[in-house]
N, C-alpha and C positions, 0 to 999 in steps of 0.2 A: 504493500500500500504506500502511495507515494504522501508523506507528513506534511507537505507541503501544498495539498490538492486544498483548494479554500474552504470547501463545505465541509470538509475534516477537520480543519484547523481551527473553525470558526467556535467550533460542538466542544471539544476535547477541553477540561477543563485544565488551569496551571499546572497539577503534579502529574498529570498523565501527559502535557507537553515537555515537564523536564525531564521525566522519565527516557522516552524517547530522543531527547535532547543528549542524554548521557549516553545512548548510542551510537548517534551521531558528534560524539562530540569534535571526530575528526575533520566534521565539513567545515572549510571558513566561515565563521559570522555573517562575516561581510556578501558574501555570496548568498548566505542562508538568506537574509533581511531584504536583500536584492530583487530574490525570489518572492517576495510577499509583495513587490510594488503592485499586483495583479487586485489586492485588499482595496479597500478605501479609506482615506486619510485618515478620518476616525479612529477605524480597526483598527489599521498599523498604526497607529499612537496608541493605543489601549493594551495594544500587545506588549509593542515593546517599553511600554513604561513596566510590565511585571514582571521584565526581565533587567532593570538596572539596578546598578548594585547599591548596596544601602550606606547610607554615609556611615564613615569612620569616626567617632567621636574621642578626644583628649579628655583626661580626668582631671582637673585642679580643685585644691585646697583651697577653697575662700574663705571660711571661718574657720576657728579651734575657741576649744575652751575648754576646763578644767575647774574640778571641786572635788576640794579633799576635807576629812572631818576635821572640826574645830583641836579636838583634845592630840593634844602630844605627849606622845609615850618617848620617851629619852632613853639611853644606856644607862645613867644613872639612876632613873627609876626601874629598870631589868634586875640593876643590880640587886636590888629588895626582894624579889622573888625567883631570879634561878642563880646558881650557882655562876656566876660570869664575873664580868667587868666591863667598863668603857672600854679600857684599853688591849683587851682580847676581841672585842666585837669589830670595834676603826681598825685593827689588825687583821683582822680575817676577810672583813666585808664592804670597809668604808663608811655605813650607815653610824649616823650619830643618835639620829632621830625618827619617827614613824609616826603616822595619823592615823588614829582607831578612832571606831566607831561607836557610839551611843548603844547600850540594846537595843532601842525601839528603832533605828535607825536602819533601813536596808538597802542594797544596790540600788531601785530604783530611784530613792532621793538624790543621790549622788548624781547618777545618769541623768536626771531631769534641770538638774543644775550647770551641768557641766553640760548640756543642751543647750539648756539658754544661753548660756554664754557664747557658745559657737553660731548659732543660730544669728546674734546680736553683730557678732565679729561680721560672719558673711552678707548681714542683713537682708536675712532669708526669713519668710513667715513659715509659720510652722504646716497650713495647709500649702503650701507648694511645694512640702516632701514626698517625695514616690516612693519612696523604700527608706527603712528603719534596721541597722542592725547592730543588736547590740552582744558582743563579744563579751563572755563571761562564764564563769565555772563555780559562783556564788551566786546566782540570780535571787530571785525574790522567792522562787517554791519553783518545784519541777514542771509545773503547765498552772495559769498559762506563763506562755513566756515574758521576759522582763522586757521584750521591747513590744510587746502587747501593752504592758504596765504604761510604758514611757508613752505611747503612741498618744493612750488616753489620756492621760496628765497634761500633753502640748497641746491636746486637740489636732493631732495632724490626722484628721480624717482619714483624708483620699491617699494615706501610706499605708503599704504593706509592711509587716511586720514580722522578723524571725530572730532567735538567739545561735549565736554563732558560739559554741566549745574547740578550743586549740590550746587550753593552758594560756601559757605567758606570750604567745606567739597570737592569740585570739585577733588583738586589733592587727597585725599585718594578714590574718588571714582574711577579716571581715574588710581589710581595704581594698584588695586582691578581689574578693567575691564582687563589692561594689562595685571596683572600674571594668570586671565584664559586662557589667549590667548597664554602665554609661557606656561605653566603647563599642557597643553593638545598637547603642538608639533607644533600648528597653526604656530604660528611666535617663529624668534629665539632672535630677536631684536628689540626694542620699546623703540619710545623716546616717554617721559609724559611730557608735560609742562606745569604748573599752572599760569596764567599771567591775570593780572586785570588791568585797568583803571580807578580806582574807582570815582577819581577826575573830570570824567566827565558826571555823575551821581549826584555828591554831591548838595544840596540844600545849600550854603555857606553861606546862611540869617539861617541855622536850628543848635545852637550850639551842641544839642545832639548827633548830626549824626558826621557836618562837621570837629569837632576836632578828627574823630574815624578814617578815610577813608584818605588810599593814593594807590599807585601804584606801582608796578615791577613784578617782575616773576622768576622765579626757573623753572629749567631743570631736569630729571633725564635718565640714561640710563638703558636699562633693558635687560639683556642679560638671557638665559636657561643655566642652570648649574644641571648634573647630581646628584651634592650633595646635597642629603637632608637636610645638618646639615647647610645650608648657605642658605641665603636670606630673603623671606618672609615664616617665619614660620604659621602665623596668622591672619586672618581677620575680621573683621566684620562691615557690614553696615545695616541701619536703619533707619523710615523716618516716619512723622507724616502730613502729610498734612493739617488735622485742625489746625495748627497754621501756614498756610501759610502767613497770611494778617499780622501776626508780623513782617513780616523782606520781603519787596518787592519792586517792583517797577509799580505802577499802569499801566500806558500807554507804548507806542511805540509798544504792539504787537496785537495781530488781538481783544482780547478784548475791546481795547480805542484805536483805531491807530491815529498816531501821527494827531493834528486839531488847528487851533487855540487856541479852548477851551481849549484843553491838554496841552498846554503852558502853557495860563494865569492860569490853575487851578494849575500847577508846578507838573504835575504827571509823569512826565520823570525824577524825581530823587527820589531817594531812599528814602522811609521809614520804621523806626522803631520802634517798641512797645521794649525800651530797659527794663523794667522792667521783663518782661515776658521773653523777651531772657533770659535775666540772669540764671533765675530759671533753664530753659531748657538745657542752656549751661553745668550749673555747674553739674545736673547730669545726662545728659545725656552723657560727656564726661568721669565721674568716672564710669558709667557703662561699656563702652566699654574699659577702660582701666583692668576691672575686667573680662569681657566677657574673652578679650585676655589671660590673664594669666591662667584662668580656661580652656582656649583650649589648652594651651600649657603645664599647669601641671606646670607653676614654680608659685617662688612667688615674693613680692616689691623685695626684698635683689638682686634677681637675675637679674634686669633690672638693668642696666647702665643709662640709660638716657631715659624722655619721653621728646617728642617734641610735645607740644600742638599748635594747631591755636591759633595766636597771636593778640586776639579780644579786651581783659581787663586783663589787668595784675589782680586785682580784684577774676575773674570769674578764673585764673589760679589757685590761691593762695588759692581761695575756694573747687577746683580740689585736690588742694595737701592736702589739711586737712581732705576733705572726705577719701581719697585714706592715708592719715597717712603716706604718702610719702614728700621725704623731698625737700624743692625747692633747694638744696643746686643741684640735680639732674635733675632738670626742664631744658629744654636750655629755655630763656627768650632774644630776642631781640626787644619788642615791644618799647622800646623805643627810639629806633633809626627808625623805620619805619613804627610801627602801624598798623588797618590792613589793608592788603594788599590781603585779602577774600582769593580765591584760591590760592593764589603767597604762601600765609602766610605758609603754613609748609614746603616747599619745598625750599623757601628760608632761613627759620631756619636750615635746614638738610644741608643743603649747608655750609653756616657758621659753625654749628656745626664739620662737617667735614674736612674743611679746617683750624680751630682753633686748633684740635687734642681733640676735646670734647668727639670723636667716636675715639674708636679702635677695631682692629681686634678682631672678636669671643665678641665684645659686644651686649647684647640684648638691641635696640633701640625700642620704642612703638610712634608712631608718631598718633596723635587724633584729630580731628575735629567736629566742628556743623558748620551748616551753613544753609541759606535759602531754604524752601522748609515745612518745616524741615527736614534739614537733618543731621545725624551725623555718625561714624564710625574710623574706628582705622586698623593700621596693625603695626602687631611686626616681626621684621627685626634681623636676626642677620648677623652682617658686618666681 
């Protein structure tokens, strides 16, 4: 049957023309389109508009914002309750200090604050978000999700709504999820918001863990931009599963659901193999910071700033030495707030920003590992 007969062409609806079209994919275009002049102008306008390709959309940062809890927990108040010191804790990890939270206080406060403030940044109303995703491994309860919570709290009506789990890695993986969603036309607007409670997980008898672990949250806005030369230039995510059981949390879901036993045995708060992190952290974050540059063709000289997740200053400084990159270039605020798992880079970029750390036309590299294992990277130019 010849595909090109008009009264055939006319009938046959899109997927049964592409179909045949992947058959043919060897005929020239240009010949094939040639052959329709026999249509009418109409037609052949209506045709080949369902055959042009859909625009490519750039992802930029217009807003950020951040909120972390009022109360400050110090090393020198740690020292009252485990077995430590100041000066063993700024030794091993950097952190001085940590933001906990209230009891009655949950992820979603945070996330709703550290909303507005992005939202204000990019001066975006909240009904002109098309998608909501908020990264986190503390939400508010297992369903619904917390970026359900947050949707309703801003009024953004007409956004879709989903929670994104990747551990510490969450906000690079929920930035990643976002820019496919802007970069293929889906949505034009998306708020990402990284936000933990980690302090209500912690094991506060375990010094290893509870001098590591606090709480807040970081925003960002993400708007389509036809230029190329701006946004998110680069991606890349990655994940190991066998080393899941180093960095988890045993009970509370259909595995061990929450029991007696699960109490007394304390398997509702976090544990860590931190040895074993380490190794993983340190290179699996110099890989994706290598990954990155190699997909974009520059080199160290040409990045302005990396913004690593803020787990161990330690694990940073061992990043920088693989990478022969200088921390003079690092942003580093783990010691005002420690980590903070998903919040952590998204609260760094935040500050960074409003410091003047980032300027216009610089190439930023923001990096992550985290639970699962999980790790990954995107280079941004602002």
């Amino acid at each position: 049957m010849n595909i090109i007969d008009k009264n055939y062409f006319v009938k046959i609806n899109q997927q049964t023309f592409i179909d045949y079209g992947q058959i043919l994919s060897k005929v020239n275009i240009v010949n094939f389109y040639n052959s329709l002049n026999h249509l009418s102008s109409e037609e052949t306008k209506k045709h080949s508009d369902e055959f042009k390709t859909p625009p490519v959309y750039s992802t930029v940062i217009t807003g950020t914002g951040s909120a972390v809890p009022e109360h400050i927990l110090t090393n020198e108040d740690l020292e009252k309750i485990l077995d430590t010191s100041d000066q063993w804790i700024t030794e091993r990890t950097g952190m001085k200090e940590r933001r906990i939270a209230k009891p009655e206080e949950a992820a979603s406060d945070f996330a709703f604050c550290a909303a507005q403030n992005a939202l204000a940044d990019a001066n975006v109303k909240p009904e002109e978000i098309d998608l909501i995703i908020v990264a986190t491994v503390t939400g508010d309860m297992p369903f619904p999700s917390t970026a359900c919570i947050l949707q309703h709290r801003l009024g953004a009506t007409k956004a879709a709504a989903m929670d994104l789990s990747a551990g510490c890695s969450g906000f690079i993986y929920a930035l990643v999820t976002a820019h496919q969603f802007i970069s293929t036309g889906t949505y034009k607007t998306i708020l990402v918001v990284g936000v933990e409670v980690l302090s209500k997980i912690t094991d506060w008898t375990d010094r290893s863990t509870a001098v590591l672990l606090a709480d807040g949250a970081g925003a960002a806005v993400l708007r389509a931009t036809p230029d190329p030369d701006r946004g998110i230039i680069a991606t890349y995510l990655a994940a190991d599963g066998s080393h899941g059981k180093d960095l988890y949390m045993p009970a509370g879901g259909s595995a061990i659901p929450a029991s007696i036993e699960s109490v007394q045995k304390r398997l509702h708060y976090l544990k860590m193999n931190g040895s074993a992190i380490f190794k993983v952290a340190v290179r699996s974050m110099s890989d994706v910071v290598k990954r990155l540059m190699e997909r974009a063709r520059i080199a160290t000289e040409d990045i302005a700033l990396i913004i690593p997740h803020q787990a161990n200053l330690r694990i940073i400084e061992a990043m920088a030495k693989m990478l022969n990159f200088p921390m003079s270039r690092i942003f580093v605020n783990i010691q005002k707030y420690a980590n903070t798992s998903s919040a952590s880079t998204i609260i760094a970029l935040d500050e960074a920003r409003r410091s003047g750390r980032i300027r216009v036309n610089d190439l930023v590299i923001m990096v992550a590992f985290g639970a699962g294992l999980t790790w990954g990277g995107v280079l941004l130019r602002f």
